[in-house]
LOPAFI-738766 format. One record per residue: z, x negated, y negated of N, C-alpha, C in turn. Coordinates in nm, 4 decimals. Layout:
BEGIN
{{Z,X,Y},{Z,X,Y},{Z,X,Y}}
...
# end
This chain:
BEGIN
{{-0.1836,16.4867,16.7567},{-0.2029,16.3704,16.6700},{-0.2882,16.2674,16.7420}}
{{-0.4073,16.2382,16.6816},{-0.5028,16.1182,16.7228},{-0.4203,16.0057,16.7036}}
{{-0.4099,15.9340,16.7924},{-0.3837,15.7877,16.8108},{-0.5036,15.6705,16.9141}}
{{-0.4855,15.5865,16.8249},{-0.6318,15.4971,16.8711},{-0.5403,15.3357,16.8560}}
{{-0.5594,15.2465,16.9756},{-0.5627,15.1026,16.9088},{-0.6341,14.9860,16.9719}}
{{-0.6530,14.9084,16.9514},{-0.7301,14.7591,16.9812},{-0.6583,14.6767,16.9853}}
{{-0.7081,14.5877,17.0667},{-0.5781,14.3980,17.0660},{-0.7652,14.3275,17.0976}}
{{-0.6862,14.1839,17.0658},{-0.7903,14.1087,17.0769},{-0.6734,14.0181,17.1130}}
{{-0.7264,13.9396,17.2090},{-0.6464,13.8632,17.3273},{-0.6743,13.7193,17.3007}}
{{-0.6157,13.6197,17.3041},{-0.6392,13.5049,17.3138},{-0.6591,13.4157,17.1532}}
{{-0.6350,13.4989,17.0540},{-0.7286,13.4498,16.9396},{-0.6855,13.3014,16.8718}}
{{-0.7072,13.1953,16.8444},{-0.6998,13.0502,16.8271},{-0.5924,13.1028,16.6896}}
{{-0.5060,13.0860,16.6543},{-0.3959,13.0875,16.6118},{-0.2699,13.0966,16.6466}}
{{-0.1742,13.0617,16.5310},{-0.0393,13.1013,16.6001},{-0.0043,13.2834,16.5373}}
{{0.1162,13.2968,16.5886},{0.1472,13.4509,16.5723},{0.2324,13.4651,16.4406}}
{{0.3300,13.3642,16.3898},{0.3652,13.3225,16.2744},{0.2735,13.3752,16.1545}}
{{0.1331,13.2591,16.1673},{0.0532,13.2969,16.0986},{-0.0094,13.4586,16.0743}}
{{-0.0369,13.4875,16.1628},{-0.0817,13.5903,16.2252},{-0.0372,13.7362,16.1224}}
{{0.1390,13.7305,16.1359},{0.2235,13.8259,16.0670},{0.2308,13.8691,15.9091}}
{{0.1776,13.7253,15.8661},{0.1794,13.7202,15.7367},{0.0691,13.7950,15.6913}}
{{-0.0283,13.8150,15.7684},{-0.1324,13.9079,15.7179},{-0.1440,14.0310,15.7520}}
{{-0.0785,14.0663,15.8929},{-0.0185,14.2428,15.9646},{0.0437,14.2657,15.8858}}
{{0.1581,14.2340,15.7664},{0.2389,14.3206,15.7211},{0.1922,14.3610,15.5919}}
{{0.0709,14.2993,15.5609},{0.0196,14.3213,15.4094},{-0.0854,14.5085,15.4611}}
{{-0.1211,14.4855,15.5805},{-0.2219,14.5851,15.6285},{-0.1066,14.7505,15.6541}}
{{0.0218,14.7062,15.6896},{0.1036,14.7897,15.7745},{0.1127,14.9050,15.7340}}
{{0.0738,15.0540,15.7664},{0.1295,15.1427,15.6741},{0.0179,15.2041,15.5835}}
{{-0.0768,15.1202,15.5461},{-0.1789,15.1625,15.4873},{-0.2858,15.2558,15.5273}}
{{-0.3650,15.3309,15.4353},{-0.5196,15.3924,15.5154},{-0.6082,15.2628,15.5548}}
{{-0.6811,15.3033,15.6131},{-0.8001,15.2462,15.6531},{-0.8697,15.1709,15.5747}}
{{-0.9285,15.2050,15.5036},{-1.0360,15.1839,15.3873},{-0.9595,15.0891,15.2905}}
{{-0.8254,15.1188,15.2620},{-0.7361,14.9924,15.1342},{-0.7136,14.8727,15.2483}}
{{-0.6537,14.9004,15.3832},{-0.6378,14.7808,15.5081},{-0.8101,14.7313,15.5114}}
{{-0.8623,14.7824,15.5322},{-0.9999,14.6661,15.5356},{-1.0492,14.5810,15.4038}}
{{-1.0452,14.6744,15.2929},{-1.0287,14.6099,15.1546},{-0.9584,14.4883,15.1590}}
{{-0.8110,14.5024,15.2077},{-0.7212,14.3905,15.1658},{-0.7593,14.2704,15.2718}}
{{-0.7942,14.3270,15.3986},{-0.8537,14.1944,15.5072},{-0.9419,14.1461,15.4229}}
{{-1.0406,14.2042,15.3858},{-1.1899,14.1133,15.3088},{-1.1639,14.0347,15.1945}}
{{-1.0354,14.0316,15.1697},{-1.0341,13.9828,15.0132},{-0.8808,13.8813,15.0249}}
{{-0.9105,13.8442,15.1915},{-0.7136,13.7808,15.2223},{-0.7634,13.6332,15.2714}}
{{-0.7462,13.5366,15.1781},{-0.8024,13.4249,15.2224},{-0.6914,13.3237,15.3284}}
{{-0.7248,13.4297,15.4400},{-0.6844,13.3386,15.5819},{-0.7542,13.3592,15.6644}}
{{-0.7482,13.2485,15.7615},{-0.8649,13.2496,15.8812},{-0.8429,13.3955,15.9671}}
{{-0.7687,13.4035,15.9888},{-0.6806,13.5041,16.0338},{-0.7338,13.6247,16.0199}}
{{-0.7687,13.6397,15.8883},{-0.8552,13.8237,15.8217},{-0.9379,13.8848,15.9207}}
{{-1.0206,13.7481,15.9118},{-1.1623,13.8105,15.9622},{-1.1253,13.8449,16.0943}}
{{-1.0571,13.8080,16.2092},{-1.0161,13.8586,16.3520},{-0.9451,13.9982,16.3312}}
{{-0.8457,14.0058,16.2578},{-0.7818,14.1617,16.2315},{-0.8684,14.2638,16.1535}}
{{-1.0045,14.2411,16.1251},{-1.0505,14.3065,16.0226},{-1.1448,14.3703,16.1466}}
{{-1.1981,14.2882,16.2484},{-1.2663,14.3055,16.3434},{-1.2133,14.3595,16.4567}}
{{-1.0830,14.4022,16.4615},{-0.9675,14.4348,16.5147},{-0.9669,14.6295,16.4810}}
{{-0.9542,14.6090,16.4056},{-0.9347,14.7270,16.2662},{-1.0096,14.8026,16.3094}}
{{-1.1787,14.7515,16.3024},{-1.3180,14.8093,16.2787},{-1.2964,14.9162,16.4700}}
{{-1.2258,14.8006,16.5380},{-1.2843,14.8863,16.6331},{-1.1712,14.9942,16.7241}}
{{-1.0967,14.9694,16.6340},{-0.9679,15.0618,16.6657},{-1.0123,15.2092,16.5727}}
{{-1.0835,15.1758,16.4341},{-1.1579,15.3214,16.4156},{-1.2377,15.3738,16.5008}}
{{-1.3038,15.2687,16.5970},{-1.4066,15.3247,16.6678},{-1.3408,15.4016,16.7920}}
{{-1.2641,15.3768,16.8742},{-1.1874,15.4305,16.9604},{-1.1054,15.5513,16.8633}}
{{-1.0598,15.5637,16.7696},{-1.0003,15.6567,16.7254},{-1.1443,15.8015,16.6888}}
{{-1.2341,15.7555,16.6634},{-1.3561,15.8490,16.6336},{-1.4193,15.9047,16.7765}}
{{-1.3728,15.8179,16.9044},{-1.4192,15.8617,17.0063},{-1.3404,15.9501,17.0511}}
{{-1.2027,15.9533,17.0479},{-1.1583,16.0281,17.1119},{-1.1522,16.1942,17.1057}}
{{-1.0827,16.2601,17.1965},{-1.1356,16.3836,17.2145},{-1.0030,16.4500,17.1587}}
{{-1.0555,16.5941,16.9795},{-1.0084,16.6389,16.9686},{-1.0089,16.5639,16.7934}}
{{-1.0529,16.4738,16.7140},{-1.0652,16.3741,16.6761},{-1.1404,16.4560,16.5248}}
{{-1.0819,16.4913,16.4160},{-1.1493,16.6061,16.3020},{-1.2524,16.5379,16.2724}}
{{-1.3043,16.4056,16.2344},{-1.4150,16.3444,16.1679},{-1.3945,16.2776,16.0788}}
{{-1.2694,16.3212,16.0077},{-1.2621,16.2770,15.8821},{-1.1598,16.1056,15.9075}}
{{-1.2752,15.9821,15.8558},{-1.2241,15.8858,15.8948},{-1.1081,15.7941,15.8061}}
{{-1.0773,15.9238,15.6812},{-1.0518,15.8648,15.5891},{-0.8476,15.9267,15.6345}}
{{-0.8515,15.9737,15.6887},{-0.7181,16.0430,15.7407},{-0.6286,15.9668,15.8366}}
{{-0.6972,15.8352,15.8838},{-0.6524,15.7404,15.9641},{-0.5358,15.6274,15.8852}}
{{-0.4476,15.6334,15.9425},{-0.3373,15.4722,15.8410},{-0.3106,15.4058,15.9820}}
{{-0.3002,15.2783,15.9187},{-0.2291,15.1773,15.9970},{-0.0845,15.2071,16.0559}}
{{-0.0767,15.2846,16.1409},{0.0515,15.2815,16.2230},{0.1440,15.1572,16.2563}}
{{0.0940,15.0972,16.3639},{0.1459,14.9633,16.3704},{0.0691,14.9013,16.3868}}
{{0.0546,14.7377,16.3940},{0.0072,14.6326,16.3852},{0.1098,14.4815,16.3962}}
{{0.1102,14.4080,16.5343},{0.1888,14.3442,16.5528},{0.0724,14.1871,16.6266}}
{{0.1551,14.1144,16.6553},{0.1034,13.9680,16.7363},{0.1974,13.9263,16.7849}}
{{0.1674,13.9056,16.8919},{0.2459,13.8700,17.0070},{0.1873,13.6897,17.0342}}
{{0.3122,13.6101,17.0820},{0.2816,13.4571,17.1495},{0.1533,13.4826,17.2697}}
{{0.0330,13.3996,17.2715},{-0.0375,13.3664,17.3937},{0.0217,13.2713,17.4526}}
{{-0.0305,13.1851,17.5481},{-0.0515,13.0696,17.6334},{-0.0993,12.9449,17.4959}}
{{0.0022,12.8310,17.4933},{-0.0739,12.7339,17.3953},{-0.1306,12.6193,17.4996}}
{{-0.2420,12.5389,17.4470},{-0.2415,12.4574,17.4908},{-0.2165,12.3151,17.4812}}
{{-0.2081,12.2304,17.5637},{-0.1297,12.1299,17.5250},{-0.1888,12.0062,17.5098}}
{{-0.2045,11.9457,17.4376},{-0.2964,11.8229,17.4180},{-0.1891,11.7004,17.3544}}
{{-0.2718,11.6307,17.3838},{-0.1816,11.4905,17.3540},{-0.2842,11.4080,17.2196}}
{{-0.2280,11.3639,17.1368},{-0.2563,11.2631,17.0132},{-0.2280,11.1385,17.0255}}
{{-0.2937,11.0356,16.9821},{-0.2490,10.8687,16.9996},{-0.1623,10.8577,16.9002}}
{{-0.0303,10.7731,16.9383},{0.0055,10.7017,16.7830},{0.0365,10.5558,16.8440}}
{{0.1257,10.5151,16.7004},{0.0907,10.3789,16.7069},{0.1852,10.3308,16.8135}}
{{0.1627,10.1765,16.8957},{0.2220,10.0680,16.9467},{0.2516,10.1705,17.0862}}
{{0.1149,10.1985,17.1241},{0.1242,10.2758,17.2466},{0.1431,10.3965,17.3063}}
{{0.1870,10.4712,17.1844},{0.2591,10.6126,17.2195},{0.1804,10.6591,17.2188}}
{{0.2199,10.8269,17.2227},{0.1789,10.9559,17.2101},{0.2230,11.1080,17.1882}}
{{0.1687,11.1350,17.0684},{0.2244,11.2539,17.0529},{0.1853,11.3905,17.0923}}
{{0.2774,11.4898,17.0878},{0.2317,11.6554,17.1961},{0.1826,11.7155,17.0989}}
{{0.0787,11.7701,17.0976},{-0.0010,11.8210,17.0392},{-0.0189,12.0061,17.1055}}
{{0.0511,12.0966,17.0210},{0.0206,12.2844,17.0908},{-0.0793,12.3218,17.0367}}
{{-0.1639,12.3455,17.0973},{-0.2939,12.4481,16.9976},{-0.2075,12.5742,17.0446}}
{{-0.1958,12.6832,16.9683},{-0.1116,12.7908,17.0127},{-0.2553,12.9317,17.0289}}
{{-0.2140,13.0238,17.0834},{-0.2469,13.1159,17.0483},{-0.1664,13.2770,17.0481}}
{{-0.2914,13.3800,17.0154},{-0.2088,13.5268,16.9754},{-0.2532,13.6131,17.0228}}
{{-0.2123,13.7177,17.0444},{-0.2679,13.8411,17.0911},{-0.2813,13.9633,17.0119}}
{{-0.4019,14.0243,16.9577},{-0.3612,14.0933,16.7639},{-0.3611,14.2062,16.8339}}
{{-0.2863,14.3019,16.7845},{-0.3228,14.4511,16.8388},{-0.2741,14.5493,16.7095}}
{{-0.3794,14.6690,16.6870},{-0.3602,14.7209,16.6305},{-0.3722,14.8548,16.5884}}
{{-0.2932,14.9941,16.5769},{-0.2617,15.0846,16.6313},{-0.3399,15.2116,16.4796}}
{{-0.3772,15.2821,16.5249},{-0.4294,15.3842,16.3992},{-0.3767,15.4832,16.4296}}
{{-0.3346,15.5733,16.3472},{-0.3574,15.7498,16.3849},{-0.3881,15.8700,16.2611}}
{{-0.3522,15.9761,16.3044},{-0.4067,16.0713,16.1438},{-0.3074,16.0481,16.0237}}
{{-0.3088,16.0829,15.9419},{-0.2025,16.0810,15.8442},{-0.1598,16.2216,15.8572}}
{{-0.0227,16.2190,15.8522},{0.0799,16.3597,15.8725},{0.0775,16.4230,15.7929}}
{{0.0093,16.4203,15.6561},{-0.0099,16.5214,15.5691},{-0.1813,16.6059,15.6453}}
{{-0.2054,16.5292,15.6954},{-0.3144,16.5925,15.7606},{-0.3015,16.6841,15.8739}}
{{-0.1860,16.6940,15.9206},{-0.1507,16.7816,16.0331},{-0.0438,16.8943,15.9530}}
{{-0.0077,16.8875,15.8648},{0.0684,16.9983,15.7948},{0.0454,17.1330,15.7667}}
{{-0.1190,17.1528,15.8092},{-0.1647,17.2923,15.7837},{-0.1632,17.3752,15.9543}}
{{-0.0888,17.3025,15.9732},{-0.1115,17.3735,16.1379},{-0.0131,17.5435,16.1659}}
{{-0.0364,17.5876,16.1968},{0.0102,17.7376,16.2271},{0.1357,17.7288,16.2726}}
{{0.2441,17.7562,16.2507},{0.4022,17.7309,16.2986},{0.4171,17.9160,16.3423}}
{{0.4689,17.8618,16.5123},{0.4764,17.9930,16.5320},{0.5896,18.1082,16.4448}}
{{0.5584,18.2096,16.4881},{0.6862,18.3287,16.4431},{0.7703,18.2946,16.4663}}
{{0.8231,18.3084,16.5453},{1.0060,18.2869,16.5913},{1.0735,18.1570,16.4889}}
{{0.9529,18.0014,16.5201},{1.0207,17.8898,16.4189},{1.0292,17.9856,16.2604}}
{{0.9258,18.0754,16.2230},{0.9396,18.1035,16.0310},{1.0356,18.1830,16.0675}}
{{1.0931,18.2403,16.1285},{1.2023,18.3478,16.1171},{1.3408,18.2468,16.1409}}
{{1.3569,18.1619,16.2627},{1.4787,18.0551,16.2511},{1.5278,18.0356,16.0426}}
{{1.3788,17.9861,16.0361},{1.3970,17.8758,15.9297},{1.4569,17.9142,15.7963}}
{{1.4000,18.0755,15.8030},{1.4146,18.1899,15.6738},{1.5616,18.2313,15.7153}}
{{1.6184,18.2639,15.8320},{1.7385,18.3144,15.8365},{1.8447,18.1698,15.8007}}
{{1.8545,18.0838,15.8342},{1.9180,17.9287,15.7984},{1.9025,17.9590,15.6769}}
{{1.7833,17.9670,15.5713},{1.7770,17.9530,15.3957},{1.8858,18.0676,15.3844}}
{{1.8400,18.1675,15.4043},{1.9385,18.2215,15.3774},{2.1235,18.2396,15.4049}}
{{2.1308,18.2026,15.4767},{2.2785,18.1777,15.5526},{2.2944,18.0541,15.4372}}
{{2.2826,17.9268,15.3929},{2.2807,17.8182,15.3363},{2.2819,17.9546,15.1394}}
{{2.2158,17.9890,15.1252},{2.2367,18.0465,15.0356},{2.3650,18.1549,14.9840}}
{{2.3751,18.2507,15.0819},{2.5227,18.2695,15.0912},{2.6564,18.2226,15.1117}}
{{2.6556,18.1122,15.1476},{2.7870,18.0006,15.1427},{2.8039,17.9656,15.0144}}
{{2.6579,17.9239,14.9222},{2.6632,17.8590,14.8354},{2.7273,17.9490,14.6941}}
{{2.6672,18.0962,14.7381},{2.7083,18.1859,14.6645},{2.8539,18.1908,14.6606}}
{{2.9107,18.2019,14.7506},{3.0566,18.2405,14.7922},{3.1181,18.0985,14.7522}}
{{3.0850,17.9820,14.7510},{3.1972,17.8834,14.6713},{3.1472,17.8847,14.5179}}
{{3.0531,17.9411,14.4750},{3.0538,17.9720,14.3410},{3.1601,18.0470,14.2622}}
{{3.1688,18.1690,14.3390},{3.2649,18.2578,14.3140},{3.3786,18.2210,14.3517}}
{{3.4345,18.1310,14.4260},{3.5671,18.0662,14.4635},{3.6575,18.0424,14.3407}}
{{3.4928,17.9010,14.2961},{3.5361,17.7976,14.1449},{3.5761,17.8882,14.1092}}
{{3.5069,18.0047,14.0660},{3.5154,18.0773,13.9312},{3.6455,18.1443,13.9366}}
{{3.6754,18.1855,14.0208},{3.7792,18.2994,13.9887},{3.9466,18.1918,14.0055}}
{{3.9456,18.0755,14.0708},{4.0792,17.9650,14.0493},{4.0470,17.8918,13.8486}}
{{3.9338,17.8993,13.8319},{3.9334,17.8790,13.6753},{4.0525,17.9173,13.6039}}
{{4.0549,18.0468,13.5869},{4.1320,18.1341,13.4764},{4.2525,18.1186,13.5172}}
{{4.3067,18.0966,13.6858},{4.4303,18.0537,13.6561},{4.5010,17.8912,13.6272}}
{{4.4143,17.8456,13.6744},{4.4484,17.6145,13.6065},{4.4763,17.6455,13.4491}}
{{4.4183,17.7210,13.3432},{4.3574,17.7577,13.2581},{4.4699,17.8385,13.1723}}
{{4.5655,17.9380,13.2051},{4.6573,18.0007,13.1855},{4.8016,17.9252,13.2226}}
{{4.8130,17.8222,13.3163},{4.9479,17.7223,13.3131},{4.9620,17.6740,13.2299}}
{{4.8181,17.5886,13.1404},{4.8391,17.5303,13.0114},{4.7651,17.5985,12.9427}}
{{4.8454,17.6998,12.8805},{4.7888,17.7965,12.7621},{4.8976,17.7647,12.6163}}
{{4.9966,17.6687,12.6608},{5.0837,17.6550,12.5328},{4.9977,17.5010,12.5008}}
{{4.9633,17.4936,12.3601},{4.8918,17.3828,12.3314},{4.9946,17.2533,12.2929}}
{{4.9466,17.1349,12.2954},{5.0333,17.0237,12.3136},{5.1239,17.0136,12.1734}}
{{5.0082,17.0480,12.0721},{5.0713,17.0047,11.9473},{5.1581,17.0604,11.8734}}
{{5.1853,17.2385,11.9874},{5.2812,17.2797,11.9400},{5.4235,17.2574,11.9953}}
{{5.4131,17.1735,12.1171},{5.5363,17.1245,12.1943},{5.5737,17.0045,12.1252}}
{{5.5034,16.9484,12.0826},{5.5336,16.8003,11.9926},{5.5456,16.8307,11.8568}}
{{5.5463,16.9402,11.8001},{5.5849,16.9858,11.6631},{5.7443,17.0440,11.6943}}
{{5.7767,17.1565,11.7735},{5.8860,17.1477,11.8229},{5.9956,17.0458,11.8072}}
{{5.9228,16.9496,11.9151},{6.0394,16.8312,11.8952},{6.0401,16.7337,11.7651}}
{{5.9863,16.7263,11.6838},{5.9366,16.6034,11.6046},{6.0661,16.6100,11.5076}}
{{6.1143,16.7255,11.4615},{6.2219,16.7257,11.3687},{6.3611,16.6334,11.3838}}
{{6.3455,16.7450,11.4971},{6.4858,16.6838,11.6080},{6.5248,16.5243,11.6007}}
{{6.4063,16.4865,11.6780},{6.4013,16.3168,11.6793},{6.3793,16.2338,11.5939}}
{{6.2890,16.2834,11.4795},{6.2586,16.2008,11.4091},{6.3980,16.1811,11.3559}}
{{6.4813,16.2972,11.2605},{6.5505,16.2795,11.2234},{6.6697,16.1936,11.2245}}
{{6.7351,16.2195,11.3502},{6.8753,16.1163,11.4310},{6.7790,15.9743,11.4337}}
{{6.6757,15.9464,11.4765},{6.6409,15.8445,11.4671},{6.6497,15.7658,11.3111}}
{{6.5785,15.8323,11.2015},{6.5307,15.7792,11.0847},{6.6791,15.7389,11.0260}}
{{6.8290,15.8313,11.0591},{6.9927,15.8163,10.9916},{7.0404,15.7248,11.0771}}
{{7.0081,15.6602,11.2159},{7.0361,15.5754,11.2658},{6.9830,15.4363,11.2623}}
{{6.8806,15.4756,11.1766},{6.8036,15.3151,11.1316},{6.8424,15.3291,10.9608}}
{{6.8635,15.3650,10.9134},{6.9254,15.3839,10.7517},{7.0722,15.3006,10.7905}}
{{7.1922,15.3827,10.8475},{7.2807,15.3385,10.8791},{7.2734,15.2222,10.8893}}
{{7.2152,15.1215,11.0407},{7.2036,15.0233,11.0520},{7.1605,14.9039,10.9696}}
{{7.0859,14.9625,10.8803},{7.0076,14.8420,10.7543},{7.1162,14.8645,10.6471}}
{{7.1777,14.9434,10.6536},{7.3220,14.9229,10.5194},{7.4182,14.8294,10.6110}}
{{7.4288,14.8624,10.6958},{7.5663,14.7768,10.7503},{7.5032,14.6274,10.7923}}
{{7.3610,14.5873,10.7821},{7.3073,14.4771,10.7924},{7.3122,14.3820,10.6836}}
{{7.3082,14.5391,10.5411},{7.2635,14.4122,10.4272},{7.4593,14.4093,10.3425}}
{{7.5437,14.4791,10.4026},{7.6708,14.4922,10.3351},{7.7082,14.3411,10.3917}}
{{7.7038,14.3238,10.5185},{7.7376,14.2217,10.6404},{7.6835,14.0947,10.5872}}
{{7.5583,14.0691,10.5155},{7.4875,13.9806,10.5045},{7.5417,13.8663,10.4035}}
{{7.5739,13.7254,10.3963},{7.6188,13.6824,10.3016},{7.5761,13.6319,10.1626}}
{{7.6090,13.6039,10.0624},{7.5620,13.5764,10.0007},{7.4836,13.4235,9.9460}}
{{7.3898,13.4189,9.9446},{7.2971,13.2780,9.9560},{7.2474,13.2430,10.0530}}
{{7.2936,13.3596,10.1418},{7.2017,13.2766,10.3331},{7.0572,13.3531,10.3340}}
{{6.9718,13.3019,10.2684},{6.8005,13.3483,10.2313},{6.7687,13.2815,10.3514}}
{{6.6608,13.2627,10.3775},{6.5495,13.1988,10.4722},{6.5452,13.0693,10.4173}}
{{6.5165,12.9913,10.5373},{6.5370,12.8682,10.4868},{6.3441,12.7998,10.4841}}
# end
């Protein structure tokens, strides 16, 4: 895997600033990261864009390197604190205020894209690992298939008497003693009851 990167040292900003424009680039190809520098209205662009340019160039030099410049993404891209400097401002009734010019250090990292290394030759021994695992993973899967299946038919045969014939069963039974025990009770309610005591 080609890996290439650039820093530019010292650059008149802070690193704060700095980030807000590395993370828009991060991750990207080449060609959409320079797009988005040229079209990112901070002072900032134009140093990482010039940053960028020459981290392709070190990535095209190096040895072993396919050509194709379009296979390159933004790996990382970070800014680090420089040295600020320190200046002083007048204010009023004598004073003075501290004044940091800050600066950053941009650096920024390229390499191929990993779909670009995917056609590479994987020796024998790894395709034979990989094919015997599929398969082993396939026969487990087989064998708890057939597990489910065959505990089915018996969950399946415990409740083979259906509900509504266990509740037809009983329904006579109960309903009945129930329905002569509430009859009963409403005669001996209204025999009991006196005469003229209505609701008031």
């Amino acid at each position: 895997m080609i890996e290439a990167h650039s820093t530019a040292r010292y650059v008149r900003t802070s690193a704060q600033k700095a980030k807000l424009v590395l993370d828009l680039i991060r991750g990207k190809d080449v060609n959409s990261a320079l797009a988005t520098l040229r079209f990112t209205r901070k002072a900032v662009a134009h140093h990482l864009e010039k940053v960028l340019l020459s981290a392709i160039a070190n990535a095209e030099r190096r040895d072993g390197f396919g050509g194709d410049v379009d296979s390159l993404v933004v790996s990382e891209c970070y800014a680090n604190q420089g040295p600020s400097q320190k200046r002083v401002r007048p204010a009023p009734m004598g004073r003075a205020f501290r004044v940091l010019k800050r600066t950053a250090h941009l650096t920024v990292k390229v390499q191929e894209r990993p779909s670009a290394l995917a056609t590479e030759v994987q020796p024998v021994g790894a395709a034979k690992k990989s094919d015997t695992k599929s398969k082993s993973k396939w026969r487990s899967a087989k064998r708890k298939q057939v597990r489910t299946q065959a505990s089915k038919p018996s969950d399946t045969s415990e409740s083979a008497v259906p509900i509504s014939s266990v509740r037809a069963s009983k329904s006579p039974t109960g309903s009945g003693k129930r329905g002569s025990v509430s009859r009963a009770s409403k005669n001996v309610a209204q025999k009991t009851r006196r005469p003229g005591a209505g609701g008031r």
